[in-house]
N, C-alpha and C positions, 0 to 999 in steps of 0.2 A: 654381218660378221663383226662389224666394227663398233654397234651399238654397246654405250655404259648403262645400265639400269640404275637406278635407287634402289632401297631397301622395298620404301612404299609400293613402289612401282609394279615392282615383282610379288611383291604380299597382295596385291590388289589383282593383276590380272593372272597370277597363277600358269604363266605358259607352259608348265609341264605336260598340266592337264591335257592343253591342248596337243601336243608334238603327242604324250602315252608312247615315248621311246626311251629304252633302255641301251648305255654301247659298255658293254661289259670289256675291264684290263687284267690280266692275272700275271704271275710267273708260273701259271699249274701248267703249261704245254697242253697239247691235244693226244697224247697218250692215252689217258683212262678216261673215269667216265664227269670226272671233275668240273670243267665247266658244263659240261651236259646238266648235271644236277644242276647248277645256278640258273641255266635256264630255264629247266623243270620248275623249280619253285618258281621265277617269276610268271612262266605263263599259269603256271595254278592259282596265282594272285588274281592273276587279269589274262585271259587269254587273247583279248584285243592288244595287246601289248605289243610294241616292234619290237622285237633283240635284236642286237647286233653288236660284232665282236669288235673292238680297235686293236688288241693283241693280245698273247696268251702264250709269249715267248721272252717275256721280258726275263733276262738272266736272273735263278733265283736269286732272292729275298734283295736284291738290288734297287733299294727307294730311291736313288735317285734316278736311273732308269727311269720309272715308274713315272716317277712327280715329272721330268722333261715328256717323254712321251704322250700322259698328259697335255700340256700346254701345247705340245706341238699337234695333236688334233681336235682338242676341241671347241678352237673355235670356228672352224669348217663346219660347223655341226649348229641348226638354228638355235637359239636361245629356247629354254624348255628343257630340253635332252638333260636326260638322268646317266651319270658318269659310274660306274662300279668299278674301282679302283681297291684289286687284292694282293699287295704285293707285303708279307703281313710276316716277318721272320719272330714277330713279338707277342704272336696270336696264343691268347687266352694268359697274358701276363697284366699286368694293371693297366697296358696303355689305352688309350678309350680310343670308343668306335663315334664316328661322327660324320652327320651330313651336313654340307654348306652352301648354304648361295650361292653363287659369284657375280661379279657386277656385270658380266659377260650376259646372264640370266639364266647359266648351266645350274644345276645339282649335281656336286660330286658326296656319294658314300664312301668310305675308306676310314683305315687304320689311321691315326693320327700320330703321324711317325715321320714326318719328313715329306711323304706324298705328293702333300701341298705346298711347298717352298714355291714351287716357276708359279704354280696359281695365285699364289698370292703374290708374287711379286710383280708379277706382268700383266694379269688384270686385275687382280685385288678381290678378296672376301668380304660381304656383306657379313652372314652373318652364320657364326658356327654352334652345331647342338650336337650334343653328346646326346647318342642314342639310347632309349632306355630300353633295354632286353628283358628287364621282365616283360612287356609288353610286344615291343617290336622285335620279335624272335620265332622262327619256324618253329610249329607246333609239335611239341612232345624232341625237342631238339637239345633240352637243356642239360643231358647227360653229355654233351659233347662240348671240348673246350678247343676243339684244334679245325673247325673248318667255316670259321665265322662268315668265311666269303657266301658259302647257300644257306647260312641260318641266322645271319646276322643284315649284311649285306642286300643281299640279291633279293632276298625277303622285303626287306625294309624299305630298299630302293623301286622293287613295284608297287609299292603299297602308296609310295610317293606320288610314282609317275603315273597309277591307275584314281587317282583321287580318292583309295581306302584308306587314308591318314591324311592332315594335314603336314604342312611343311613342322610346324609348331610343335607337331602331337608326336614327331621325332623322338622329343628330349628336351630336356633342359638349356637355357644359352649358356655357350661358355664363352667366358671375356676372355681378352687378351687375344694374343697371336698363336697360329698353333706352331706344332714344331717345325722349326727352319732347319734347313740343312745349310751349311755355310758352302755360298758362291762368289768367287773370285769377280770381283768389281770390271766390267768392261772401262778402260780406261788408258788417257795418255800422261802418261811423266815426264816431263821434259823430251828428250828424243824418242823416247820409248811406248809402245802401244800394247798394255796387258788385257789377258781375258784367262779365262776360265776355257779348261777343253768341258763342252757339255753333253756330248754322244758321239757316238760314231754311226756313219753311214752303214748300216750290218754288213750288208751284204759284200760291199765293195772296200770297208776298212777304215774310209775316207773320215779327217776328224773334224767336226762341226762345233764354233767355238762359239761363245756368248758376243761376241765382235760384228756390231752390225756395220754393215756397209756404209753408212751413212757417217757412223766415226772411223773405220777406213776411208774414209774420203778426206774426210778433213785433218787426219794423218798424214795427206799429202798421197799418200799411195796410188799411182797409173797405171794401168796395163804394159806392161812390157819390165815394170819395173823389177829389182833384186832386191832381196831385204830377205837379211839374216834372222832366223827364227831361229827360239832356244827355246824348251820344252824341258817343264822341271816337274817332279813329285815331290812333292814336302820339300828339303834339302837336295834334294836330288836332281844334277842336267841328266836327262839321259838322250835329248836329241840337241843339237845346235850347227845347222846349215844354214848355207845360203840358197834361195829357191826365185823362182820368177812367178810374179805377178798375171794370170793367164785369164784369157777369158772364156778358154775350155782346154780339155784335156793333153788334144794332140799339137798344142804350141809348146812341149815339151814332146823328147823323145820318149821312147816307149821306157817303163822302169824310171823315168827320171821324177821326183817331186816338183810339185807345183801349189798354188796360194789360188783361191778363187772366192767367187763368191756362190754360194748353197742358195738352193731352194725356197732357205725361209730369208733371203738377202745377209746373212751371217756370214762370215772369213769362214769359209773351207779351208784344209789342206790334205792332200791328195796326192800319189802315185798315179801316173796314168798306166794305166792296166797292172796297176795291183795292191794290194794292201797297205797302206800308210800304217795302221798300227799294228800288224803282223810282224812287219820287218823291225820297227824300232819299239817294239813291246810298248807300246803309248795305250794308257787307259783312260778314262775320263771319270769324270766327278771330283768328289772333295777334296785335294790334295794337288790336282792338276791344274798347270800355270802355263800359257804358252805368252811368250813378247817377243815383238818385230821389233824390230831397229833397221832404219836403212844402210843398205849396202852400198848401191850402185844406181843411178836411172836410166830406163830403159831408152 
């Protein structure tokens, strides 16, 4: 999981080939017949092909959703694995369609909107191609400008991962970086330790910040401890407590807030048994800011 490739490295042994897996992301839901089609055309590419889904619940047209959820599975996934990334509010307006390396040794296809911000930033882009549709486009598809994901996409990306195109025969390179989304600098300021709020736990509300443990650590921050959090949008507090430092849920009473550390070793913060951002209307992405400052120790 942990391996960086070269450029060389990956142009020379080609692991796509070898994994011939596809893990399709959308904000289309399972409702209609929508990812059904994506899959359709890719097993028509290749029907040796693996599909498989990472999400298809992402809140519409939400790229930064998209681009974090990303990052957060794919490198669980061996080197190889072809990434279909349709989260596309811009679809069939000038922004281009492009597939990229990554130094991980993924293939992600996707809208070039933002998507790619965590991929680039936490394991970094070898090398990015603007796909070309005259070519790499579902047959007799061209009358349609609104559903790039199975005729642009899905198309493209088995064509990849079944070795009927080269990585090259994509598109053209495009230089430069593609588009960022701006992410709040994990960081300490003198007594203070900011981050970026980066998702939320769905199901349970919980907010997962860009603050890895390892600079909560050297923050000073122990188990037991108290430390005042304030939660801002643009100009806006709209949270600011004091909470304890926990190393699971029920060292707080039930409804009470707590600070922890998540899954991917990142500052949680958390209700036990109930929504953290239901209760204080807290979103995440571009605009959201959380900093501790200590309180109390434990």
């Amino acid at each position: 999981m942990d391996r960086r490739f070269t450029l060389e490295e990956l142009k020379a042994e080609k692991p796509w080939l070898k994994r011939g897996t596809l893990v399709f992301m959308s904000d289309f839901g399972l409702v209609d017949g929508a990812v059904s089609a994506m899959h359709g055309v890719a097993d028509e590419v290749s029907p040796s092909l693996r599909l498989e889904d990472l999400t298809h619940d992402i809140p519409q047209f939400s790229i930064w959703e998209a681009s974090y959820r990303l990052i957060q599975a794919m490198t669980y996934w061996a080197p190889g694995t072809v990434f279909i990334s349709v989260v596309d509010p811009g679809v069939g307006s000038d922004r281009k369609s492009v597939a990229v390396l990554t130094a991980s040794g993924h293939v992600v296809v996707t809208p070039d909107n933002g998507t790619l911000t965590h991929v680039a930033r936490e394991i970094g882009i070898l090398e990015r191609r603007e796909i070309s549709e005259a070519v790499n486009r579902l047959k007799n598809s061209q009358r349609s400008y609104t559903f790039h994901g199975r005729d642009v996409y899905a198309y493209t990306g088995a064509r990849i991962a079944s070795g009927a195109i080269t990585f090259e025969e994509t598109g053209p390179v495009l230089e430069g970086s593609p588009v960022m989304l701006h992410v709040e600098e994990a960081r300490i300021e003198g007594n203070t330790l900011i981050g970026a709020i980066d998702i939320l736990d769905t199901r349970y509300g919980s907010l997962w910040t860009n603050i890895p443990d390892t600079l909560f650590a050297s923050f000073g921050a122990k188990h037991g401890d108290i430390l005042h959090a304030e939660i801002r949008h643009d100009d806006m507090t709209v949270f600011g407590y004091d909470m304890k430092f926990c190393r699971n849920f029920t060292e707080v009473a039930k409804g009470e807030p707590l600070i922890y550390i998540n899954s991917l070793l990142n500052v949680g913060v958390a209700i036990n048994q109930g929504s953290f951002s239901d209760r204080y209307g807290i979103g995440t992405g571009e605009g959201w800011r959380i900093a501790f400052t200590e309180s109390r120790r434990g």
